[in-house]
N, CA, C and O of each residue as an XYZ file, in Angstrom:
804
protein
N       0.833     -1.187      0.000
C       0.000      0.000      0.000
C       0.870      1.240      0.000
O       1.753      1.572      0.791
N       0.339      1.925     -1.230
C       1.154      3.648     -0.897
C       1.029      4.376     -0.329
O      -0.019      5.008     -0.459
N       2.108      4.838      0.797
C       1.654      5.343      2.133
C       1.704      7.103      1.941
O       1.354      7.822      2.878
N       2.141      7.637      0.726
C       2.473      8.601      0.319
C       1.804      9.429     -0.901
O       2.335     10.350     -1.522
N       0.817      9.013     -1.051
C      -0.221      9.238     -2.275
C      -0.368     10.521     -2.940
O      -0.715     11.380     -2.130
N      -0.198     11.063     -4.395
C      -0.632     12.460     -4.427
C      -1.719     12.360     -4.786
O      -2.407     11.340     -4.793
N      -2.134     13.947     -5.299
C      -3.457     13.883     -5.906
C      -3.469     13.306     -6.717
O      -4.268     12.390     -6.523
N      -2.793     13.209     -8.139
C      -3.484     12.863     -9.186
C      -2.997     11.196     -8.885
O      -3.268     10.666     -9.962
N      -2.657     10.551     -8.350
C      -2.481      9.489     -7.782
C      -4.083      8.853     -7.509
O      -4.753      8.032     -8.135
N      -4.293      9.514     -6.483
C      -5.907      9.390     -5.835
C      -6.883      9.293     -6.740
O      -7.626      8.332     -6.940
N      -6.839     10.758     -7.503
C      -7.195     10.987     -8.658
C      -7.682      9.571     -9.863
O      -8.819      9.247    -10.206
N      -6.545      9.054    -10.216
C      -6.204      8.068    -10.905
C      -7.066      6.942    -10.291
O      -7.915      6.373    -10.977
N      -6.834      6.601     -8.917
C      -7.226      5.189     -8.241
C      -8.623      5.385     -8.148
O      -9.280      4.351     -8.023
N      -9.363      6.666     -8.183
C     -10.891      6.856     -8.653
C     -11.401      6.373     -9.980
O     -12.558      5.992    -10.155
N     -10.537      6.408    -10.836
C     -11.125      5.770    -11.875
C     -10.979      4.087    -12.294
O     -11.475      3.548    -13.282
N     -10.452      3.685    -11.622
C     -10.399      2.495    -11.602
C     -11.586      1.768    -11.265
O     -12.179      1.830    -10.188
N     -11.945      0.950    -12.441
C     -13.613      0.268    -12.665
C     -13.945     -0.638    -10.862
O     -15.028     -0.602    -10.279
N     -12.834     -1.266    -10.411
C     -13.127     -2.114     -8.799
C     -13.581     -1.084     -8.071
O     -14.499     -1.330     -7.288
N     -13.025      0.378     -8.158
C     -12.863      1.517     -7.213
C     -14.654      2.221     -7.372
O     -15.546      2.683     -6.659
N     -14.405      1.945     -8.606
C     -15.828      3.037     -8.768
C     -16.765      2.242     -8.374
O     -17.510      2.702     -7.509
N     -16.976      1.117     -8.764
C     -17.813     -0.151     -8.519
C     -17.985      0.012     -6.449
O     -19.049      0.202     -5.859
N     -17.023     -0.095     -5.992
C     -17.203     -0.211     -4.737
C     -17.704      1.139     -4.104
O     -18.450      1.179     -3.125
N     -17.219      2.229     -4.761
C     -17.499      3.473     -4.410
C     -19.185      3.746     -4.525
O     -19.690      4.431     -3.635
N     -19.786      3.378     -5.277
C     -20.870      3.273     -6.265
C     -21.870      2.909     -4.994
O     -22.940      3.361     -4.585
N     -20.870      1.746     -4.540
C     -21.781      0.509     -3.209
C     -21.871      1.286     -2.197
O     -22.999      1.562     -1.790
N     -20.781      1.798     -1.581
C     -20.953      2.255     -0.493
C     -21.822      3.374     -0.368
O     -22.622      3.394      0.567
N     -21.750      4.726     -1.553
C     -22.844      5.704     -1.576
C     -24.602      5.085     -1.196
O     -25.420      5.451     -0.352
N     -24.639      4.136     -2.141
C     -25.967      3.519     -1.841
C     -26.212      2.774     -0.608
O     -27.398      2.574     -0.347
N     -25.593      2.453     -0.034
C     -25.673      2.136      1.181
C     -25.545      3.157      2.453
O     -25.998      2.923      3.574
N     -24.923      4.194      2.107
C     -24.977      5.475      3.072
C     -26.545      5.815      2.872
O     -27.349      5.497      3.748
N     -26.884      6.362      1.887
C     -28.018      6.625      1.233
C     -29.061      5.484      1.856
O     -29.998      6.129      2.326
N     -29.249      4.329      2.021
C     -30.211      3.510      2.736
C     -30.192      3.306      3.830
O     -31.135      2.707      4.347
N     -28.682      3.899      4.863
C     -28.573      4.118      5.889
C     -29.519      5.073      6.649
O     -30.136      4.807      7.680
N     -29.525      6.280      5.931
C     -29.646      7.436      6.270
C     -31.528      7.362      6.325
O     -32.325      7.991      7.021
N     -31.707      6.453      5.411
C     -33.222      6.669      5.214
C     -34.178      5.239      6.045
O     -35.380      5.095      6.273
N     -33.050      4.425      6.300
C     -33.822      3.087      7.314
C     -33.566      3.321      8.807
O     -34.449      3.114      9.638
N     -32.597      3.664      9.065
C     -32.288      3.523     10.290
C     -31.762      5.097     10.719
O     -30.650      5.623     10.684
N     -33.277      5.644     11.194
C     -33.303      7.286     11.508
C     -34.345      7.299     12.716
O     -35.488      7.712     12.518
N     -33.956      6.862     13.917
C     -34.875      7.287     15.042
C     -34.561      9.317     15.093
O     -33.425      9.791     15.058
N     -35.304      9.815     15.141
C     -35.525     11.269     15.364
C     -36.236     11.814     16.414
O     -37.431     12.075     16.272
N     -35.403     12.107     17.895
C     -36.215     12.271     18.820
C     -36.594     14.311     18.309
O     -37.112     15.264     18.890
N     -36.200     14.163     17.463
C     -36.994     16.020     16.941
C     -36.375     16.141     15.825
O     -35.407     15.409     15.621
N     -36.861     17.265     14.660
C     -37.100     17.661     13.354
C     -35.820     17.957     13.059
O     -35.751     18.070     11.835
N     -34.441     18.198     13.719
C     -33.375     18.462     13.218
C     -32.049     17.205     14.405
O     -30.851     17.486     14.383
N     -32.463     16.185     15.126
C     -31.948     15.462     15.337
C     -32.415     13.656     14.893
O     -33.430     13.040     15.217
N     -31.192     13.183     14.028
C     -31.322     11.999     13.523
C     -30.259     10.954     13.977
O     -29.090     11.328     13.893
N     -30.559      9.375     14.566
C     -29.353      8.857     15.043
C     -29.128      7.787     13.888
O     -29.770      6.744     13.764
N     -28.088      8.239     13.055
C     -28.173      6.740     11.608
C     -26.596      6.363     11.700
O     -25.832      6.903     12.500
N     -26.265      5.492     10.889
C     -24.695      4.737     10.527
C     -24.447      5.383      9.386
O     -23.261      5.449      9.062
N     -25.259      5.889      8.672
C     -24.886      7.258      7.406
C     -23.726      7.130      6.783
O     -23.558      6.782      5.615
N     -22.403      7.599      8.082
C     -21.369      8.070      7.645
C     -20.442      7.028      7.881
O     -19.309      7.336      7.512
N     -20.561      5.698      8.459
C     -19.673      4.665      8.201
C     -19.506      4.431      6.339
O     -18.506      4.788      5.716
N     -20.483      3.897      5.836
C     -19.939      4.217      4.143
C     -18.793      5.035      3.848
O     -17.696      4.589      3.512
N     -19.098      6.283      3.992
C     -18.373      7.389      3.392
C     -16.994      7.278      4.017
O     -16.022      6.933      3.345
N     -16.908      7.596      5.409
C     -15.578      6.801      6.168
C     -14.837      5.703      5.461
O     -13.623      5.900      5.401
N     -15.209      4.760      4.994
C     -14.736      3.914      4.815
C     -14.006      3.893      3.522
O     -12.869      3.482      3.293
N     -15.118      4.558      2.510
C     -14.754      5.002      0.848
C     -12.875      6.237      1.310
O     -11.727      6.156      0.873
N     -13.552      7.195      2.352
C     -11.737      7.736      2.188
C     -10.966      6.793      2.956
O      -9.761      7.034      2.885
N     -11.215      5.966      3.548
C     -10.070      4.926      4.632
C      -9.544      3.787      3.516
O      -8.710      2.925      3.792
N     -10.196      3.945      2.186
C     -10.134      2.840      1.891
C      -9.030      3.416      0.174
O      -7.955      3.084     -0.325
N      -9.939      4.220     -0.093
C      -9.618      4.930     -1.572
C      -8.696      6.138     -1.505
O      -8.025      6.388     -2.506
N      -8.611      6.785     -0.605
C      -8.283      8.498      0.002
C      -9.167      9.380     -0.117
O     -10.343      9.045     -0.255
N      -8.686     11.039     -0.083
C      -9.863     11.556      0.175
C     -10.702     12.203     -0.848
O     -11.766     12.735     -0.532
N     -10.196     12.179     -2.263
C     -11.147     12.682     -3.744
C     -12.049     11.397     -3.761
O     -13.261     11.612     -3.749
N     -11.547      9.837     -3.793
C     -13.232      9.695     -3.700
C     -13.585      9.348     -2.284
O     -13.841      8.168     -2.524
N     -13.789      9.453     -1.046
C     -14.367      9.735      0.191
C     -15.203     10.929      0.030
O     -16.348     10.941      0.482
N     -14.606     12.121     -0.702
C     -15.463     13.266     -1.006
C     -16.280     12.895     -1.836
O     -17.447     13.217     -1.617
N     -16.055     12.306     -2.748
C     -16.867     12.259     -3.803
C     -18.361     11.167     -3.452
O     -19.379     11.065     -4.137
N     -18.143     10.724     -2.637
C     -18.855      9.237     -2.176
C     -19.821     10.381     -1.044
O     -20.998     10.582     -0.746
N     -18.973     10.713     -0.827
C     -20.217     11.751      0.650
C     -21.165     12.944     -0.476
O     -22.295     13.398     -0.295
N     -20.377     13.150     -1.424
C     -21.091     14.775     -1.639
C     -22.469     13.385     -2.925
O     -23.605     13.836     -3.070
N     -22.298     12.567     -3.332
C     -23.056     12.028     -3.940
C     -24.039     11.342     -2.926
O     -25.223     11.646     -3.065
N     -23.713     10.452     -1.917
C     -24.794     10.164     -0.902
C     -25.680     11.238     -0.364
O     -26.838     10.980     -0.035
N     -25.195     12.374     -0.272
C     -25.923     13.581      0.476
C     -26.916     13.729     -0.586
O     -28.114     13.459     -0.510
N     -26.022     14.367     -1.967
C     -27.084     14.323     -2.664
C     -28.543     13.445     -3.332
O     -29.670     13.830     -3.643
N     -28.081     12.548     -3.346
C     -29.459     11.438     -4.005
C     -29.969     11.565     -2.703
O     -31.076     12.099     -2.773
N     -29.634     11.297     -1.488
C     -30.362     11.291     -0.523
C     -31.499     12.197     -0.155
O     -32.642     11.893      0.188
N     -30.952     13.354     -0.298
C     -31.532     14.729     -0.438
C     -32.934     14.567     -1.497
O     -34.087     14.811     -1.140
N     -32.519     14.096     -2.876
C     -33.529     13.903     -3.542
C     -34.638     13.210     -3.457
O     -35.570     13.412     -4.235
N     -34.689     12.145     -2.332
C     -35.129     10.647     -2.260
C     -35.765     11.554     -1.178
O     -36.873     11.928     -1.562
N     -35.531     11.897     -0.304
C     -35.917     12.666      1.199
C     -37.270     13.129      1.022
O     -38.297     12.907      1.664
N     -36.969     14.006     -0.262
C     -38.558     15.428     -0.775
C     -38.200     16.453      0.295
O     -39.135     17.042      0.838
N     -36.909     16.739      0.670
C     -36.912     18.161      1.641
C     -36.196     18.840      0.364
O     -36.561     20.013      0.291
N     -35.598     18.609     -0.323
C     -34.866     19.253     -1.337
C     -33.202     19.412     -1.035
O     -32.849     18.881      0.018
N     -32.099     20.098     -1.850
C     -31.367     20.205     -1.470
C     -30.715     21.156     -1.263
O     -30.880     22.106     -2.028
N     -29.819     21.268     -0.264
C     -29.260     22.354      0.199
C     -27.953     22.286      0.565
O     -27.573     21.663      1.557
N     -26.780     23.274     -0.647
C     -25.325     22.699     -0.458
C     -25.103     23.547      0.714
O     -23.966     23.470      1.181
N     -25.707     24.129      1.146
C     -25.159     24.773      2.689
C     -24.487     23.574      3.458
O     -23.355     23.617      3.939
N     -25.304     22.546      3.503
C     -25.639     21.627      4.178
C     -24.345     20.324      3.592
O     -23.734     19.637      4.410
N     -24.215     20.250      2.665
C     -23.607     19.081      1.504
C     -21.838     19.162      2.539
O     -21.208     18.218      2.063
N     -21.149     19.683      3.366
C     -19.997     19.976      3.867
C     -20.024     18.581      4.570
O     -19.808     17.578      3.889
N     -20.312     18.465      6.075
C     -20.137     17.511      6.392
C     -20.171     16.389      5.990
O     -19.504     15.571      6.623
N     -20.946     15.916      4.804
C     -20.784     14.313      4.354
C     -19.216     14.070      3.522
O     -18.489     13.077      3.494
N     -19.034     15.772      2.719
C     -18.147     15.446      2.194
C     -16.793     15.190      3.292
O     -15.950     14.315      3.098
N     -16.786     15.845      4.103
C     -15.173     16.001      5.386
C     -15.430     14.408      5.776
O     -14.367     13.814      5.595
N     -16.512     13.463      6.271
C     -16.671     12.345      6.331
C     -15.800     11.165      5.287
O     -15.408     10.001      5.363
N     -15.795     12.243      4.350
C     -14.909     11.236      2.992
C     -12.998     11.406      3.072
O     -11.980     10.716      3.014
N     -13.514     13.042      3.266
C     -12.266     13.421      2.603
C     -11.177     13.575      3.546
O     -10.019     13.467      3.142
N     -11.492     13.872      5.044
C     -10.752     13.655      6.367
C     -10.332     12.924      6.564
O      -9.127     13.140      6.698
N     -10.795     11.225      6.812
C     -10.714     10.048      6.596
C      -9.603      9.221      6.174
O      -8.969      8.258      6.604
N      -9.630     10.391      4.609
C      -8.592      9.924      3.677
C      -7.762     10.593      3.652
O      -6.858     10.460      2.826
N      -7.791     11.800      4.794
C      -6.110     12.267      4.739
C      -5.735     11.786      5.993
O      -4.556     12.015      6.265
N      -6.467     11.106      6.959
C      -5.751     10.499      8.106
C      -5.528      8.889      8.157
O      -5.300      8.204      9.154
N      -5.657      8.484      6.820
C      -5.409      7.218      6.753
C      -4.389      6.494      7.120
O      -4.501      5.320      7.472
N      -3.402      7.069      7.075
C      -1.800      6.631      7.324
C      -2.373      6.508      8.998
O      -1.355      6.777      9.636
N      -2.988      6.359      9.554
C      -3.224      6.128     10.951
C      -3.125      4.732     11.494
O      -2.517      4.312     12.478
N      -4.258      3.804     10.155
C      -4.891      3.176      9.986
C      -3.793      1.722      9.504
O      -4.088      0.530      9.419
N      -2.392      2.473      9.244
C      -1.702      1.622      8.315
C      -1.608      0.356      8.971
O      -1.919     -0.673      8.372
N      -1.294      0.349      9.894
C       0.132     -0.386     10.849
C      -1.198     -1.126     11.520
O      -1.204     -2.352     11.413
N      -2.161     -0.600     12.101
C      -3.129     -1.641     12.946
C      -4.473     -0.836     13.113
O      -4.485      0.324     13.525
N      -5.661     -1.575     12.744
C      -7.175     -0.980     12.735
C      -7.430     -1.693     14.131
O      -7.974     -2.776     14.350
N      -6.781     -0.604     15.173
C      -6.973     -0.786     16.659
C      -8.034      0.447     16.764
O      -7.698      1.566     16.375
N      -9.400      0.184     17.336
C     -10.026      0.833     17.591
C     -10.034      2.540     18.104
O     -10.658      3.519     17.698
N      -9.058      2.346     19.148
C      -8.581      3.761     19.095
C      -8.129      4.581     18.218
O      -8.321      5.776     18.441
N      -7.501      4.237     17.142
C      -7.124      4.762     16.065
C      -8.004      5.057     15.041
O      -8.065      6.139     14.457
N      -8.981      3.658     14.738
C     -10.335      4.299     13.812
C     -11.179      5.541     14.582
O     -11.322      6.553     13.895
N     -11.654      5.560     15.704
C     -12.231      6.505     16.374
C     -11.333      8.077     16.437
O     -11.925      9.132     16.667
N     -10.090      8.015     16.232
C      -9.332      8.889     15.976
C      -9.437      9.547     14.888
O      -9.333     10.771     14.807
N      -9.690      8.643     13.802
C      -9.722      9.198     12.369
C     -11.157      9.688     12.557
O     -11.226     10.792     12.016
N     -12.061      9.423     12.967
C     -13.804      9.747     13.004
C     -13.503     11.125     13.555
O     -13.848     12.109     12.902
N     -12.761     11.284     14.939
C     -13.206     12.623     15.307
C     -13.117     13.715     14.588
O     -14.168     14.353     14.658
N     -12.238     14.261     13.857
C     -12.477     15.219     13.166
C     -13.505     15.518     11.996
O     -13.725     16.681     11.656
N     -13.925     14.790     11.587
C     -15.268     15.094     10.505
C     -16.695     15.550     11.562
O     -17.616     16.356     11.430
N     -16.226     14.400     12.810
C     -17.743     14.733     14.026
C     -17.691     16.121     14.393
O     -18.533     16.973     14.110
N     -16.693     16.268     15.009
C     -16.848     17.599     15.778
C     -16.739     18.660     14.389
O     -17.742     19.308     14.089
N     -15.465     18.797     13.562
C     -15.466     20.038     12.700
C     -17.145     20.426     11.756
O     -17.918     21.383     11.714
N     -17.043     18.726     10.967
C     -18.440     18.956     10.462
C     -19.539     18.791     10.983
O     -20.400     19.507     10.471
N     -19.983     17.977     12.007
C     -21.252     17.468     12.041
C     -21.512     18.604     12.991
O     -22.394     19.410     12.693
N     -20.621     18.791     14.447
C     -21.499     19.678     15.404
C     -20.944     20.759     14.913
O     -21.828     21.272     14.226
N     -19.651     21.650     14.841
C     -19.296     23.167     14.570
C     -20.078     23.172     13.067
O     -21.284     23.346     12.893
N     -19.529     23.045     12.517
C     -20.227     23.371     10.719
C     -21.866     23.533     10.606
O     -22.527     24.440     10.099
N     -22.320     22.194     11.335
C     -23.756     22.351     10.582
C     -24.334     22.637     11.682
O     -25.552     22.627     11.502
N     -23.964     22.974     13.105
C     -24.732     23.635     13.953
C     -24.741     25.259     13.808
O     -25.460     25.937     14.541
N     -24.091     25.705     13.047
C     -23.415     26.959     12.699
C     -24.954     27.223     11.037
O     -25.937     27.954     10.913
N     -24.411     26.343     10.314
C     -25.523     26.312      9.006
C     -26.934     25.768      9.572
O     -27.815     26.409      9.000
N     -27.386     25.018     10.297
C     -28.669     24.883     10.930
C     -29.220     26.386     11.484
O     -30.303     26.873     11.162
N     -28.236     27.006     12.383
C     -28.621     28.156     12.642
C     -28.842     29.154     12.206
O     -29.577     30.046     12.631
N     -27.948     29.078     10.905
C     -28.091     30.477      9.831
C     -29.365     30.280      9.028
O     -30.125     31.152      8.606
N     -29.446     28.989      8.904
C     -31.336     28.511      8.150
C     -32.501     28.971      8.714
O     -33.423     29.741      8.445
N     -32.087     28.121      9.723
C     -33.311     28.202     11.018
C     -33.459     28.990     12.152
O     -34.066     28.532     13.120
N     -32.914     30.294     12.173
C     -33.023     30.921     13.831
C     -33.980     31.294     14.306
O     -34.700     31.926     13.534
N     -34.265     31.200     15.111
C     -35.180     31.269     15.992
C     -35.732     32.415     16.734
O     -34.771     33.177     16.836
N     -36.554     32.857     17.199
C     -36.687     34.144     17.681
C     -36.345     35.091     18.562
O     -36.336     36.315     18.428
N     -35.946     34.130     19.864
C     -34.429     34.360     20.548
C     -33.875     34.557     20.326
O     -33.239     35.025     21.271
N     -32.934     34.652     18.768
C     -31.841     35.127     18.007
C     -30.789     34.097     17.470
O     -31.126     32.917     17.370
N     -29.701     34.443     17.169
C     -28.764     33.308     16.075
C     -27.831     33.271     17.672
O     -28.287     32.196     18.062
N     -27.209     33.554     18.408
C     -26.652     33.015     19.739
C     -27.697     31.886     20.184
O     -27.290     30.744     19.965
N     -28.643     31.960     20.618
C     -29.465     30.984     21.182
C     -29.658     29.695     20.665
O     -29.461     28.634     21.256
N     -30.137     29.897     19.289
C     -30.123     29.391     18.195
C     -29.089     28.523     18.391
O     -29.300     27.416     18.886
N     -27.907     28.912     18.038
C     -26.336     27.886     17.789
C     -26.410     27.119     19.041
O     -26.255     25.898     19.010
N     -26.649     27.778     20.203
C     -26.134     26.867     21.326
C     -26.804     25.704     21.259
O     -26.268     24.605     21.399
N     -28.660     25.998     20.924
C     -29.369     24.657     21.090
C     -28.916     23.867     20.007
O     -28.908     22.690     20.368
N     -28.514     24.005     18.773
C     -28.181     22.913     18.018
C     -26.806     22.496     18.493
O     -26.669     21.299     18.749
N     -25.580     23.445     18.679
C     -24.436     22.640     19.633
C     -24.353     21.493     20.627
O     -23.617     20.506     20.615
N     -25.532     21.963     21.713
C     -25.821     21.252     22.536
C     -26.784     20.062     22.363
O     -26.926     19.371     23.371
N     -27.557     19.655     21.120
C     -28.212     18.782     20.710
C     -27.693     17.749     20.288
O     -27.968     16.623     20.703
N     -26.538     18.126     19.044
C     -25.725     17.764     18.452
C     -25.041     16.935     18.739
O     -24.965     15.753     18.404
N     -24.059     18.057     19.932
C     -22.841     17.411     20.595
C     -23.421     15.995     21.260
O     -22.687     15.007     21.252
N     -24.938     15.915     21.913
C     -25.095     15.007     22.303
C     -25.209     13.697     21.353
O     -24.632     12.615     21.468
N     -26.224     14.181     20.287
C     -26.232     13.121     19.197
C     -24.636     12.450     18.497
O     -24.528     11.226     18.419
N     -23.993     12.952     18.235
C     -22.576     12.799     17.672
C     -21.809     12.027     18.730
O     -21.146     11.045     18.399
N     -21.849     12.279     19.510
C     -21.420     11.689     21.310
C     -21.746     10.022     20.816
O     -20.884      9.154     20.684
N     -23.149      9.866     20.601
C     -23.715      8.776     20.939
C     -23.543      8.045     19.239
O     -23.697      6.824     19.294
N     -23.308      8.480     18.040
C     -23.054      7.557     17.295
C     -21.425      7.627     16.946
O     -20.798      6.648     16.543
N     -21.099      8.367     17.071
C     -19.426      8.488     17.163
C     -19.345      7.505     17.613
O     -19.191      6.636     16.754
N     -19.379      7.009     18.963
C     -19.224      5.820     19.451
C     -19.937      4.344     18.817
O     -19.418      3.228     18.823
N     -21.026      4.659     18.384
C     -22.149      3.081     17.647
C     -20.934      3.430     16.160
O     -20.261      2.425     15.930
N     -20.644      4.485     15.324
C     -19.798      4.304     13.793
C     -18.189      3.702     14.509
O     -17.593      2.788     13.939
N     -17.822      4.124     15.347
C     -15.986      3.424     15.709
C     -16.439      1.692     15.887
O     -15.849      0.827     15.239
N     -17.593      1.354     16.886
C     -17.183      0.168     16.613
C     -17.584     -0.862     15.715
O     -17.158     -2.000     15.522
N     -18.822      0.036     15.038
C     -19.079     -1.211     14.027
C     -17.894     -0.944     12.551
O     -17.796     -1.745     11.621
N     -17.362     -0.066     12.633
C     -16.335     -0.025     11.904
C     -14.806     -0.795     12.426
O     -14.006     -1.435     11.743
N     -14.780     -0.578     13.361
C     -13.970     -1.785     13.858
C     -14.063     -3.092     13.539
O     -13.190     -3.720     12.939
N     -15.365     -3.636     14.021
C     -15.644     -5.049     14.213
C     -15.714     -5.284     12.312
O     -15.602     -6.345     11.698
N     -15.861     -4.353     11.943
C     -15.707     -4.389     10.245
C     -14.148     -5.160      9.650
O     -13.844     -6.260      9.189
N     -13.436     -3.890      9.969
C     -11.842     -4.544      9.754
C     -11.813     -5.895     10.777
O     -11.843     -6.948     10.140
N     -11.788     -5.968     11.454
C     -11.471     -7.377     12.423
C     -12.047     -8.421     11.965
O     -11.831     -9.610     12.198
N     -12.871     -7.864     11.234
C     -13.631     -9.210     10.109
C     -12.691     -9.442      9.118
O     -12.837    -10.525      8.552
N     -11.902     -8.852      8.792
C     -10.543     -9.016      7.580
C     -11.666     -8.949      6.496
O     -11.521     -9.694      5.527
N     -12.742     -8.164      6.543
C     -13.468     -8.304      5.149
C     -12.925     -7.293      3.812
O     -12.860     -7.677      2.644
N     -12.637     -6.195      4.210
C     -11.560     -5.705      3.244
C     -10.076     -6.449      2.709
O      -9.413     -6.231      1.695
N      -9.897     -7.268      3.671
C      -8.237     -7.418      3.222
C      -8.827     -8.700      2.019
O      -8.414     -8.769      0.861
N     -10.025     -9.776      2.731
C     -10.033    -10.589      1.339
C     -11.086    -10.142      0.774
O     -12.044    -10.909      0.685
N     -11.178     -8.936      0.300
C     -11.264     -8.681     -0.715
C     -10.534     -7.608     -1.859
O     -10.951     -6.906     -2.780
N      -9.155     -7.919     -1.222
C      -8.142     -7.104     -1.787
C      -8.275     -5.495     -1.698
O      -7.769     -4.604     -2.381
N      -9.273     -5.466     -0.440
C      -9.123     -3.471     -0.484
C      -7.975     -3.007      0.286
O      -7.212     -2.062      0.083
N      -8.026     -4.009      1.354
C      -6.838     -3.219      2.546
C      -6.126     -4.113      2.760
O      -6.527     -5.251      2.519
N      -5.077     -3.935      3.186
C      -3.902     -4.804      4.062
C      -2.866     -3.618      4.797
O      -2.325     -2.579      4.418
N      -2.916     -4.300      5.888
C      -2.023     -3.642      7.052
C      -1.033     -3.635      6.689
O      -0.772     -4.528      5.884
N       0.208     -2.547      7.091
C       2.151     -2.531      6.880
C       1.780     -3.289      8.244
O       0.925     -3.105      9.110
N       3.006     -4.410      8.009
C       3.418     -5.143      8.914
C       4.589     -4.359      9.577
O       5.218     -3.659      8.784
N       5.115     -4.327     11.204
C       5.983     -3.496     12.127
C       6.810     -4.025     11.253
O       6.349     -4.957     10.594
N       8.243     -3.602     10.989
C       9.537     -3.758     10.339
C      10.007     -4.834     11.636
O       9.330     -4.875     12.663
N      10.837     -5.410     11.519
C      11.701     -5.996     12.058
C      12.843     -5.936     12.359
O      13.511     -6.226     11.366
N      13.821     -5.586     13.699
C      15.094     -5.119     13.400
C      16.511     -6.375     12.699
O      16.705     -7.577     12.883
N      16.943     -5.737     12.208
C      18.022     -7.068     11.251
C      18.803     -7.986     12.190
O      19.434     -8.994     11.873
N      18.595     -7.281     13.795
C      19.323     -8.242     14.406
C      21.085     -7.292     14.170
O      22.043     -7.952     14.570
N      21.318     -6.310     13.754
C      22.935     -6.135     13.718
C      23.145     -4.723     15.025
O      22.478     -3.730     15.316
N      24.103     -5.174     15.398
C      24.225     -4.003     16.349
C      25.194     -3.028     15.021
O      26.055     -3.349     14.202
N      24.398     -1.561     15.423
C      24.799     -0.496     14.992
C      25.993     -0.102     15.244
O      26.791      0.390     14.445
N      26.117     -0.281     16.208
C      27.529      0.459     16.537
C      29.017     -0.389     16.048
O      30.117      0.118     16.269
């Protein structure tokens, strides 16, 4: 595995017919995530696995298609929904892709849980609670004003994100520990080097 990837590298490994094919899968499956498994204890909080797909498309591909896999799930989703769409909104699915896939080198050496949950936090907190509690509020404020406003979606949020942050690390875990990527030729771990056995000195 190339631990050093450029863009047009990435670029390149997007077009590859296995890549798109799988990429293809996982969107539609974010996309049936998002729309089966949505308890909503209110009109702007949803608890789904959504963003395991997209995670996985940059953990797996890097982050042009992780982006590309989120900003396409958001969208059909959006369409399928009947709320319509709104790229205000389209940010976080994509950082879900594209974060992912620039913290992959995390991931190299061992898919130890702490480390996948490592790679998750930054798309949770930057996109899901700062970003779209920030764009929820600029949509929707309330009559109390845009301070009030932000805090209750912060504080909604933070709780919701809290609680699947934790349900997306481990079923993404128990994912790799299944070795279901490696046989199927998506991933394989760098094995630790070994020392040669020579004293240096």
């Amino acid at each position: 595995m190339n631990t050093r990837m450029t863009v047009s590298e990435w670029a390149t490994t997007l077009k590859k017919p296995k890549t798109l094919a799988v990429c293809a899968m996982l969107a539609a499956l974010s996309v049936i995530f998002a729309r089966l498994i949505i308890p909503m204890p209110n009109a702007f909080t949803r608890f789904s696995i959504e963003a395991i797909p997209i995670y996985l498309a940059g953990v797996l591909f890097g982050p042009i298609a992780g982006g590309v896999v989120g900003f396409v799930a958001d969208l059909v989703g959006c369409l399928f929904s009947g709320y319509g769409y709104n790229p205000l909104f389209c940010v976080p699915p994509i950082l879900y892709g594209v974060l992912p896939g620039l913290l992959r080198f995390l991931l190299f050496r061992k898919t130890e849980l702490w480390r996948i949950a490592l790679v998750y936090l930054p798309p949770v907190v930057i996109g899901s609670i700062l970003y779209q509690s920030w764009s929820l509020a600029t949509v929707y404020t309330r009559p109390e004003g845009f301070s009030a406003t932000l805090t209750y979606f912060l504080t909604t949020r933070s709780i919701q994100f809290a609680v699947t942050f934790a349900i997306d690390s481990v079923l993404t875990w128990l994912l790799f520990r299944s070795r279901l990527f490696e046989r199927a030729g998506l991933w394989k771990e760098r094995k630790e080097e070994k020392p040669d056995g020579h004293d240096p000195a």
